[in-house]
C-alpha positions in Angstrom: 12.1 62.3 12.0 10.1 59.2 12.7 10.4 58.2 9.2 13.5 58.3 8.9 13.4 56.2 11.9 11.3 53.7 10.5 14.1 53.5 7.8 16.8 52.9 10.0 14.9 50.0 12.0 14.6 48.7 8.3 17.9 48.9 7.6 18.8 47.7 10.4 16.7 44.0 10.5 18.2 43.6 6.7 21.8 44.2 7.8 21.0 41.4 11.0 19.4 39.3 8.5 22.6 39.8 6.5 25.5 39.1 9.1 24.2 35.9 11.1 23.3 32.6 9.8 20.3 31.8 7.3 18.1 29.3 8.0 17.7 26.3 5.8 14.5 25.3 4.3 15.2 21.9 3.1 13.6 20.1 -0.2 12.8 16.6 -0.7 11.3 14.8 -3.2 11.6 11.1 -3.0 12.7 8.5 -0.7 13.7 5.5 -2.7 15.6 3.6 -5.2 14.9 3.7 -9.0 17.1 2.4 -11.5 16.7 6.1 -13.4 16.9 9.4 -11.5 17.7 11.9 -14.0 16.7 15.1 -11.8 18.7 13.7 -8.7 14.9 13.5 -6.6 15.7 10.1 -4.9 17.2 9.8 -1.7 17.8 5.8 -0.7 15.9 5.2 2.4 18.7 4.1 4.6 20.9 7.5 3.6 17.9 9.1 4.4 17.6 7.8 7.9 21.5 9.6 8.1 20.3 13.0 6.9 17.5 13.2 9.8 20.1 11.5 12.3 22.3 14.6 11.4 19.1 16.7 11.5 18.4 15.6 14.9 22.0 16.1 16.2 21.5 19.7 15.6 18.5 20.7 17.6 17.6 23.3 15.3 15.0 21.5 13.3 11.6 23.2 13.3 8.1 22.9 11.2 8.3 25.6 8.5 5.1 27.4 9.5 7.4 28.2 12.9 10.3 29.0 11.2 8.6 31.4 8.7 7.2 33.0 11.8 10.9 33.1 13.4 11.6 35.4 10.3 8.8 37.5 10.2 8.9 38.0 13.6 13.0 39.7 13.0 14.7 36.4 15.4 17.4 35.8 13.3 17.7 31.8 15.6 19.4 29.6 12.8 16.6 27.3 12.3 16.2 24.2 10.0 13.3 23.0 8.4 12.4 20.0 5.8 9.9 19.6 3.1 8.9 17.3 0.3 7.2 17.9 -2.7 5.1 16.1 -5.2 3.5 13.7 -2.9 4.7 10.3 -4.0 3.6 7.3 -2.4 6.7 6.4 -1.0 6.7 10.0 0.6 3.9 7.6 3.1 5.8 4.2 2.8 9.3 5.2 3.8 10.1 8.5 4.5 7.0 9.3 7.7 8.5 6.0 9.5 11.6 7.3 9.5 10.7 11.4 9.9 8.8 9.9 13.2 11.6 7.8 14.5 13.9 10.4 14.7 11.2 13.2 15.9 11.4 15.3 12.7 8.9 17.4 11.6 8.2 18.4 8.1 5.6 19.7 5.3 4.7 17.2 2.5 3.5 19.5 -0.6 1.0 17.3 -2.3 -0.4 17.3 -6.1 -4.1 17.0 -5.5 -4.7 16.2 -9.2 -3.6 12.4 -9.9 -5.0 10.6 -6.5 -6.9 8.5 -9.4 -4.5 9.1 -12.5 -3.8 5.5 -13.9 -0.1 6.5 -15.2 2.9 7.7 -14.6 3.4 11.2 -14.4 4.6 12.6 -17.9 8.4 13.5 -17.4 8.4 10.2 -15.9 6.6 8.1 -18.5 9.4 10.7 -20.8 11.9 8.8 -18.6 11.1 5.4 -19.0 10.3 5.6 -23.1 14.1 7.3 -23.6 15.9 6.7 -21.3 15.1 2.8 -20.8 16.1 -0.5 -22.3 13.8 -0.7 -24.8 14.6 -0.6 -28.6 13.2 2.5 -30.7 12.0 3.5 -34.3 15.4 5.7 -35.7 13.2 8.4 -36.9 10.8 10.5 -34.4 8.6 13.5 -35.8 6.5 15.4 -33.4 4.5 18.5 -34.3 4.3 20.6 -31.1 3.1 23.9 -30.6 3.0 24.3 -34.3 6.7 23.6 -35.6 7.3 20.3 -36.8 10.6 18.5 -35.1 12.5 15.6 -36.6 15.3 13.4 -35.0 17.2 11.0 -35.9 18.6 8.5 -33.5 20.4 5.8 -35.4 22.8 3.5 -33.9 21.3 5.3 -30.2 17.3 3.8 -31.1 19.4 -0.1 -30.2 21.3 0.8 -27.1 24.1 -1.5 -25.6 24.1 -2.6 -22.3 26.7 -0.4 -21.7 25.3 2.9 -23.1 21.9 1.5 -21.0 24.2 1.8 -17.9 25.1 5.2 -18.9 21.9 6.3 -19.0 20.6 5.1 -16.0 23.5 7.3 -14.5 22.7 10.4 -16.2 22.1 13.7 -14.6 20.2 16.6 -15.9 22.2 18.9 -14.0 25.3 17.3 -15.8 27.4 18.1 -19.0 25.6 17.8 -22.0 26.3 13.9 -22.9 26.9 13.1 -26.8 24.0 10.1 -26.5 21.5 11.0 -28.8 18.6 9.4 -26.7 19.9 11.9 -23.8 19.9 14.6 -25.5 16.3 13.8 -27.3 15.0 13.2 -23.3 16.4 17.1 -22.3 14.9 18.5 -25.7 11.4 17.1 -25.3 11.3 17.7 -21.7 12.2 21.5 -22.6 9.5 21.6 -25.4 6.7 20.1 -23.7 7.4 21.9 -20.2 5.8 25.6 -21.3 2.2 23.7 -22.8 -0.8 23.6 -21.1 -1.9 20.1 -19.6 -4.1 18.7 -22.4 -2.0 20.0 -25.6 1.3 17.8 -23.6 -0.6 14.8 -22.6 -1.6 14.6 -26.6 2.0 14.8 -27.5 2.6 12.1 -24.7 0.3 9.9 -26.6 1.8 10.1 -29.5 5.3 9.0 -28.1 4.2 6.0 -26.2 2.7 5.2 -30.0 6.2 5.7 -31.7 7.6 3.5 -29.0 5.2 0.8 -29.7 4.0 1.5 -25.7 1.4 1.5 -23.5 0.6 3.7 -20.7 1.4 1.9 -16.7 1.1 3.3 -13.8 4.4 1.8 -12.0 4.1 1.1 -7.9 7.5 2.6 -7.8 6.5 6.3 -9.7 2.7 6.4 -7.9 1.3 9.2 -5.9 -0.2 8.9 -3.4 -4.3 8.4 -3.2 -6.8 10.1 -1.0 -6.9 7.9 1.3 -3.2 7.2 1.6 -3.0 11.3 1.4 -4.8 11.1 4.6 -2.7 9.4 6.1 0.1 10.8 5.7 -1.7 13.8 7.2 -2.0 12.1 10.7 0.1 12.9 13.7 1.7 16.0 15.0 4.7 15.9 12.5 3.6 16.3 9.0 1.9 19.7 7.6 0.6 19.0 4.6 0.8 21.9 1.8 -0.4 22.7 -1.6 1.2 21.7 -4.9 -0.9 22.6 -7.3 -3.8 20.5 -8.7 -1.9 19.7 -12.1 2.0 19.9 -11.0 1.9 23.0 -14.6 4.6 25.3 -15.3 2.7 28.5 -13.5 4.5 31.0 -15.6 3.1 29.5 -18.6 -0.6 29.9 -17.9 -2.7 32.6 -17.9 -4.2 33.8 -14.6 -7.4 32.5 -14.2 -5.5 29.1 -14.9 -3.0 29.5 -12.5 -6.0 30.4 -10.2 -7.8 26.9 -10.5 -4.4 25.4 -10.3 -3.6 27.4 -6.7 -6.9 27.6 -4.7 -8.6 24.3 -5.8 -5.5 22.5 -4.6 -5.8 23.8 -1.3 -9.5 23.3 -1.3 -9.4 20.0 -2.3 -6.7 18.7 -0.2 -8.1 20.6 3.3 -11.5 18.1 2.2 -9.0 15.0 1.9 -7.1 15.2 4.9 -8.9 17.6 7.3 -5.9 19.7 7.7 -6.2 23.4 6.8 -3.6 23.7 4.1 -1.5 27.2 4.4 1.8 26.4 2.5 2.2 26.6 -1.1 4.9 25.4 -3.2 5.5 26.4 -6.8 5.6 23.3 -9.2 9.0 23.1 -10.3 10.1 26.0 -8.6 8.1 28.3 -11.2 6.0 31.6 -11.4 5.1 34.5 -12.7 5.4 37.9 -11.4 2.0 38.0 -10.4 1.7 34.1 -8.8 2.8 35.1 -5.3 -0.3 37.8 -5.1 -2.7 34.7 -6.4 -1.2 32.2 -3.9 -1.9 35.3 -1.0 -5.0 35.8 -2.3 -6.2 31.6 -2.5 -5.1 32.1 1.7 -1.9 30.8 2.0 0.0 32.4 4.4 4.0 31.4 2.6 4.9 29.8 -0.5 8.7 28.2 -1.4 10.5 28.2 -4.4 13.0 26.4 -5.6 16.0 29.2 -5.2 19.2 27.9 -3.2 19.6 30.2 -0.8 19.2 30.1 3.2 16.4 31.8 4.6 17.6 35.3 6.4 15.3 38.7 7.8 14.3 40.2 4.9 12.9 37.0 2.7 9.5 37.2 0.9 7.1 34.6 3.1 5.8 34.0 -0.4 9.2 33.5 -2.6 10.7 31.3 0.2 14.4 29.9 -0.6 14.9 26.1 -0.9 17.9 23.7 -0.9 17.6 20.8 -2.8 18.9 17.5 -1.1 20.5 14.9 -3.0 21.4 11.1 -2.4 24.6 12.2 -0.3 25.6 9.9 2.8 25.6 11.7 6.2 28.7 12.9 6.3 28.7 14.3 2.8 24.9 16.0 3.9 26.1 17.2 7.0 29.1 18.8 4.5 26.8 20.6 2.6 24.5 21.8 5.8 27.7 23.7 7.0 28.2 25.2 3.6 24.6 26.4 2.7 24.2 27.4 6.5 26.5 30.7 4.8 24.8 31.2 2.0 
């Protein structure tokens, strides 16, 4: 009898997590302008500023620590809250002003790794080499992970102004475009995503070579240093979470890797900013079946994903649901609120 008991309370908290409002677990990445945003991460600054005023209209926005507590806890309150991940520098620069203006608190997911790295990050050095201005060789052959690719570009190695333009607009998430430099950009990304850090950084090499480049670190694509990722610590507002050390593909590494990647992270950023770090966020969203136990295990108490879906009763504190924001204005965001507040 007092199991089955037990079982109806349990049905019961999913069915009330079921029937009223999710809450929202917001994701960020950037707050900026570049002239190339392929994975839709930039938010201008001054639409920005209309997302938290329509944030702060609400009333319902909350750090996620307390609104992962609001779920565990069965209160099934519709409750908003916002995070960022990757921990560039304009994370510092433009979005805190603007997070502290309006009174909005959030939880900045940092990549411990590249507080000293002296170039861009590789999907966006694989950005500017394809998908900028500048002329390349027709022919590309890259051996990776032991098959040999060819492609040819032709009259795409020279683009026009116009097909530049194109480019610059081009989303990821959009229909597969004809360009043959957009296409090459998708089908590297895809190849080098599953290998480990120091087998794609060779192949990386080899690209900035074929385009007759040199690696930069651009001021607009930095992350953020220690010191400037202590910073961004200060104050009552900002949490600051883990990211990994190395920003990998978790699903593609073997445990012990993931391990280093998960708990040294956490480590290293509680000795940077003097926060004690509790929140995890899986590098672009990915993870194995047995990442969540590791992430428990390194101390964290709730990790996020990437998986657009509100946040209800019966959500795994360690496979959390995020919504991605995009560069909408604030009517359009506060659109989208409505809808994913049903999801």
């Amino acid at each position: 009898m007092r199991l089955l008991g037990r079982r109806l309370r349990r049905v019961a908290k999913y069915l009330r997590g079921r029937l009223t409002p999710g809450s929202l677990i917001l994701m960020y990445h950037r707050v900026t302008e570049v002239e190339s945003d392929p994975w839709s991460i930039c938010v201008p600054p001054q639409r920005f500023a209309q997302h938290m005023d329509v944030l702060r209209s609400t009333g319902r926005v909350v750090p996620l620590q307390q609104l992962n507590q609001t779920l565990q806890q069965g209160n099934p309150r519709w409750q908003i809250a916002v995070t960022f991940d990757d921990g560039y520098a304009d994370n510092l620069y433009n979005a805190k002003p603007l997070l502290e203006y309006y009174g909005i608190p959030a939880t900045m997911f940092l990549t411990s790794g590249y507080t000293e790295h002296k170039r861009d990050l590789w999907w966006d050095e694989l950005d500017r080499l394809l998908l900028g201005s500048n002329p390349l060789p027709e022919v590309l052959c890259l051996l990776i992970n032991g098959t040999t690719y060819r492609w040819e570009l032709g009259t795409a190695a020279c683009d026009s102004e116009k097909e530049y333009q194109h480019k610059s607009q081009w989303k990821v998430k959009s229909e597969n475009s004809s360009t043959s430099r957009l296409n090459l950009y998708r089908t590297i990304y895809d190849l080098l995503s599953p290998l480990q850090t120091e087998a794609r950084q060779k192949i990386m090499d080899e690209l900035l070579a074929w385009a007759g480049c040199v690696p930069v670190l651009r001021s607009s694509h930095r992350i953020m240093n220690s010191e400037e990722m202590s910073t961004v610590g200060q104050g009552d507002l900002i949490e600051i979470g883990a990211h990994s050390v190395t920003h990998p593909f978790l699903s593609f590494l073997p445990a012990n890797r993931q391990w280093e990647e998960i708990y040294k992270s956490k480590t290293c950023l509680e000795q940077i900013t003097g926060q004690k770090v509790v929140s995890f966020a899986y590098p672009h969203g990915n993870y194995s079946t047995q990442t969540p136990a590791l992430v428990r295990e390194a101390g964290f108490t709730s990790a996020c994903t990437t998986y657009a879906q509100s946040a209800r009763l019966a959500c795994d504190r360690f496979l959390l649901p995020r919504f991605q924001v995009e560069h909408w204005d604030g009517e359009e965001f506060a659109r989208q609120l409505s809808v994913w507040k049903g999801y």
